[in-house]
C-alpha positions as CSV (number, residue, x, y, z in Angstrom):
1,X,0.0,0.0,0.0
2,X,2.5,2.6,1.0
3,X,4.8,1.8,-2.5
4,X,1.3,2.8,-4.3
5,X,0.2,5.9,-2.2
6,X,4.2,7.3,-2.1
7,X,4.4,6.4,-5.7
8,X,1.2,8.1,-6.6
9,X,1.9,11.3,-4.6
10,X,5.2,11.7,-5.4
11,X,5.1,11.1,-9.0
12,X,1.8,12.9,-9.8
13,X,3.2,16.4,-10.3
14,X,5.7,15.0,-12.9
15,X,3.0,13.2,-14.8
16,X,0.9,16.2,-15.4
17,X,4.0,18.2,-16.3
18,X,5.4,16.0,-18.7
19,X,2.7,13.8,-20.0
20,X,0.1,16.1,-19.7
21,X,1.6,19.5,-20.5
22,X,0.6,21.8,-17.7
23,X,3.1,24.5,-16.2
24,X,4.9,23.5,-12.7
25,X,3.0,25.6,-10.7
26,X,-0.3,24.5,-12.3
27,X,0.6,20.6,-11.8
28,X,1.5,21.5,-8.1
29,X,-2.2,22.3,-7.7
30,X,-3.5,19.3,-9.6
31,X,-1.5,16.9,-7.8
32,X,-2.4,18.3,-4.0
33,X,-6.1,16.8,-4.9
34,X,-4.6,13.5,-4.5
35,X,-4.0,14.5,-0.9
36,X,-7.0,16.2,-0.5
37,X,-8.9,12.6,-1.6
38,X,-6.5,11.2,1.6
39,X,-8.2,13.4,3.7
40,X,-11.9,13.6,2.2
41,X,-11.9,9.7,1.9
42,X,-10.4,9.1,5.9
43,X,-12.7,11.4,7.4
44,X,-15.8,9.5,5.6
45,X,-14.5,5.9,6.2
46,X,-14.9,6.7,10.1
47,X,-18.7,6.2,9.6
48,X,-18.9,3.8,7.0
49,X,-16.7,1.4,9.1
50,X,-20.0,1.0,11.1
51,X,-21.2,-0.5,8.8
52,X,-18.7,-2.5,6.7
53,X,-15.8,-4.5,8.4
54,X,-11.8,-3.9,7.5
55,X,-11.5,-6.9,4.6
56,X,-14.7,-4.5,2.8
57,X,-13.1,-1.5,3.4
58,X,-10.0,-2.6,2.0
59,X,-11.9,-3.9,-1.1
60,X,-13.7,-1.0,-1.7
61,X,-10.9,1.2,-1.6
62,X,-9.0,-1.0,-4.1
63,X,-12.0,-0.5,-6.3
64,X,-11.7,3.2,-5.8
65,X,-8.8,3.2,-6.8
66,X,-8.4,1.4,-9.5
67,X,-11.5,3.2,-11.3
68,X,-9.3,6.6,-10.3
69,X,-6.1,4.9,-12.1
70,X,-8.4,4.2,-15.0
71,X,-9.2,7.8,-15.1
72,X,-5.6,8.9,-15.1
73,X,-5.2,6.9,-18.2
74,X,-7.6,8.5,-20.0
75,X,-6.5,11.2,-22.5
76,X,-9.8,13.2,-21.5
77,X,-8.2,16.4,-20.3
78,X,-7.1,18.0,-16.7
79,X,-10.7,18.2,-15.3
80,X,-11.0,13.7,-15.7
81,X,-7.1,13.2,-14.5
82,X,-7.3,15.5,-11.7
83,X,-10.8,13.4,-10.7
84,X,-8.9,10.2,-11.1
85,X,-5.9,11.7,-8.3
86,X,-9.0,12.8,-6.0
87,X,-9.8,9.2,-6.6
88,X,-7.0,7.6,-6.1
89,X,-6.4,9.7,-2.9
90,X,-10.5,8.5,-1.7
91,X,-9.2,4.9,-2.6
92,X,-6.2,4.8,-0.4
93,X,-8.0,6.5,2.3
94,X,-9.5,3.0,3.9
95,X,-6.5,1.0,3.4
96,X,-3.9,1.4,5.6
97,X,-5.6,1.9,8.6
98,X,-8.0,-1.2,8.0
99,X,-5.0,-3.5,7.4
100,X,-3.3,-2.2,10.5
101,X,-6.8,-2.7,12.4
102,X,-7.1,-5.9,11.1
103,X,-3.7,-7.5,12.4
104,X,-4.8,-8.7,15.6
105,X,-7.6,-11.1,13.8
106,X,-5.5,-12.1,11.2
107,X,-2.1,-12.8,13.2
108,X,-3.2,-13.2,16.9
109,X,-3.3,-10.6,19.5
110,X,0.0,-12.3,21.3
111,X,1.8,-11.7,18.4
112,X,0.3,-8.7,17.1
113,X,2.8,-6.1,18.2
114,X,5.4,-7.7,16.7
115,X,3.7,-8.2,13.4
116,X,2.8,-4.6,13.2
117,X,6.5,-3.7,14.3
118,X,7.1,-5.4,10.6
119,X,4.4,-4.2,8.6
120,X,5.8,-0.3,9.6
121,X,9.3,-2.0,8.7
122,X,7.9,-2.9,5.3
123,X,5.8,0.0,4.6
124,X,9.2,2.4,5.1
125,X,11.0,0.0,3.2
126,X,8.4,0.5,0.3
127,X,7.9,3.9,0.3
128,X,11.6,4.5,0.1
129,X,12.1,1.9,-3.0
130,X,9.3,1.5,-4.8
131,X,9.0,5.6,-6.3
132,X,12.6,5.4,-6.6
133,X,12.2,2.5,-9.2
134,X,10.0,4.0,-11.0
135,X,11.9,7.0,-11.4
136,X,14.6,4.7,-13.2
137,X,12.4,3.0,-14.9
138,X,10.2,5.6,-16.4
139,X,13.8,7.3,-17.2
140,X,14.0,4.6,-19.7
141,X,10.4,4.4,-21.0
142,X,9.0,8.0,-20.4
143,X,6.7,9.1,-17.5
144,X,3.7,8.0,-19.6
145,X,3.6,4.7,-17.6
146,X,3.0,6.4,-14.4
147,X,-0.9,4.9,-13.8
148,X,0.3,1.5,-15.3
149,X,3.2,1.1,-12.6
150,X,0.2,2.5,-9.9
151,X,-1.7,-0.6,-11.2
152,X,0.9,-2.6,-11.1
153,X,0.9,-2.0,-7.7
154,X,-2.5,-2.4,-7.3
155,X,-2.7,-5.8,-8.4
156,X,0.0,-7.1,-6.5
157,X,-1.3,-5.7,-3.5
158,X,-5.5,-7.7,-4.7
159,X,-3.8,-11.0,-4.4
160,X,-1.7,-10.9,-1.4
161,X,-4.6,-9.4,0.4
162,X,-7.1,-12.1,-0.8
163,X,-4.7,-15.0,-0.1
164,X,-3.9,-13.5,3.2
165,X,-7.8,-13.2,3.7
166,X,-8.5,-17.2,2.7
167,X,-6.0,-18.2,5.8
168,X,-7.0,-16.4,8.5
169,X,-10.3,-16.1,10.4
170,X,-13.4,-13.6,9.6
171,X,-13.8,-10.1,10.7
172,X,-17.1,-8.2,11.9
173,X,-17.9,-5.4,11.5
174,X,-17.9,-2.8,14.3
175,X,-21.9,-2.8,14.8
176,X,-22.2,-6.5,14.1
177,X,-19.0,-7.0,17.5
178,X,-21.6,-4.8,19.6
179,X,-24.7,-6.7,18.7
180,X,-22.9,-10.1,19.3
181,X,-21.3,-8.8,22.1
182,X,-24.5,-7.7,23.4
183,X,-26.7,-11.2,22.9
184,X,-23.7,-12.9,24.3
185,X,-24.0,-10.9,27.6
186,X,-27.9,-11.4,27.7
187,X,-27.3,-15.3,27.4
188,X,-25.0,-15.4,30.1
189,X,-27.1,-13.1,32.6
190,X,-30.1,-15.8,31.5
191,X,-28.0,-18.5,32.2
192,X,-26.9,-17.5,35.4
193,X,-30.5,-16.9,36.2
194,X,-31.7,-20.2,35.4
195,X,-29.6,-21.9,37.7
196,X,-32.2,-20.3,40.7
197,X,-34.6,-22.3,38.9
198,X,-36.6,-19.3,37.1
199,X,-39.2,-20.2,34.6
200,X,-39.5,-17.2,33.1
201,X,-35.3,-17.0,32.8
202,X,-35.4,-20.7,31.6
203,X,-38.0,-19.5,28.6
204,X,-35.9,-16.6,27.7
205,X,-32.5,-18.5,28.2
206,X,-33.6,-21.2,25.6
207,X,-35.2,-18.2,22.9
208,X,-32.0,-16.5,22.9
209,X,-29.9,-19.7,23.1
210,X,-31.7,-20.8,20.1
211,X,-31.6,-17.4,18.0
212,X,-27.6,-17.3,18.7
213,X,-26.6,-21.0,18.0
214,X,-28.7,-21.1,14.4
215,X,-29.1,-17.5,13.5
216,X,-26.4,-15.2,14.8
217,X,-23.2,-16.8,15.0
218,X,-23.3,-18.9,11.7
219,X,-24.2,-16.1,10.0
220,X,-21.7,-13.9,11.3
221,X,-19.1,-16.8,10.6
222,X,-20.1,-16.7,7.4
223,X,-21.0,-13.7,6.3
224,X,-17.5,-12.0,5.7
């Protein structure tokens, strides 16, 4: 992720100088609407994480994105490429902080310190490289290739996500840990009640007891 974000800030200004044929001063501009997309796109994901868990996020930013990277390819003038940086910038909004957020489910919470102490190891090590290569490369092959390295990147970063996603075990969403969390403490309180021999509590404890053994938790388990 940070290889594509670095790469695409970085890089952006260049792109619409050279390939695009703005001034410096006018590419300056076009390329801070990547940034702004950053910012527009983490201040929405806060609410729409209520609703969608960190493996969704992440998907639907990579969709973002990639439509944005589309966009940039586009020979359809400044107003279209400067909507595919905001987009691109909206599509990496969700990413990073989801994958971080996600660590402890997908690694362990024992180990999760340790993994994250590697995933910032990794992200610096990307950021640092991964512009500099394209700089080399697009050297050699002109600064026209600047949304096919981005999706490059992109793709890459689909399939290690989804394999990581097929060995590890599902994530909720943040409302869907509250209302599980919630039933779970209603059963126990009913169970604990029914041991004083409570009709009532025995009635209730079975209801709920039923509604979370074939409702709730298989579809939660299998939902995402």
């Amino acid at each position: 992720y940070c290889a594509l974000e670095l790469t695409a800030g970085l890089w952006a200004a260049s792109y619409m100088v050279l390939n695009r044929g703005l001034s410096a001063s006018a590419a300056a501009k076009w390329a801070s609407l990547f940034y702004l997309g950053i910012t527009m796109g983490r201040f929405v994901c806060g609410f729409i994480t209520m609703k969608l868990n960190d493996r969704n996020m992440v998907r639907l930013g990579q969709a973002v994105t990639v439509g944005g990277i589309a966009l940039l390819m586009l020979p359809l003038g400044q107003a279209v490429t400067g909507a595919g940086l905001v987009m691109v910038g909206v599509g990496c909004a969700p990413v990073y902080p989801a994958l971080l957020h996600e660590t402890p489910a997908n690694f362990g919470e024992d180990v999760s310190q340790a993994i994250m102490g590697m995933q910032m190891a990794c992200a610096y090590v990307g950021s640092m490289v991964m512009p500099s290569l394209f700089g080399m490369i697009s050297g050699k092959t002109g600064i026209w290739l600047y949304p096919f390295y981005l999706l490059a990147i992109m793709a890459e970063m689909v399939v290690m996500v989804e394999r990581l996603n097929k060995v590890t075990p599902n994530s909720f969403s943040r409302l869907e840990i509250w209302v599980l969390k919630d039933c779970w403490e209603m059963y126990s309180c009913l169970a604990a009640l029914v041991k004083f021999s409570s009709s009532e509590a025995a009635r209730k404890y079975s209801r709920l007891r039923k509604l979370i053994m074939a409702d709730l938790a298989p579809r939660f388990l299998s939902s995402l």
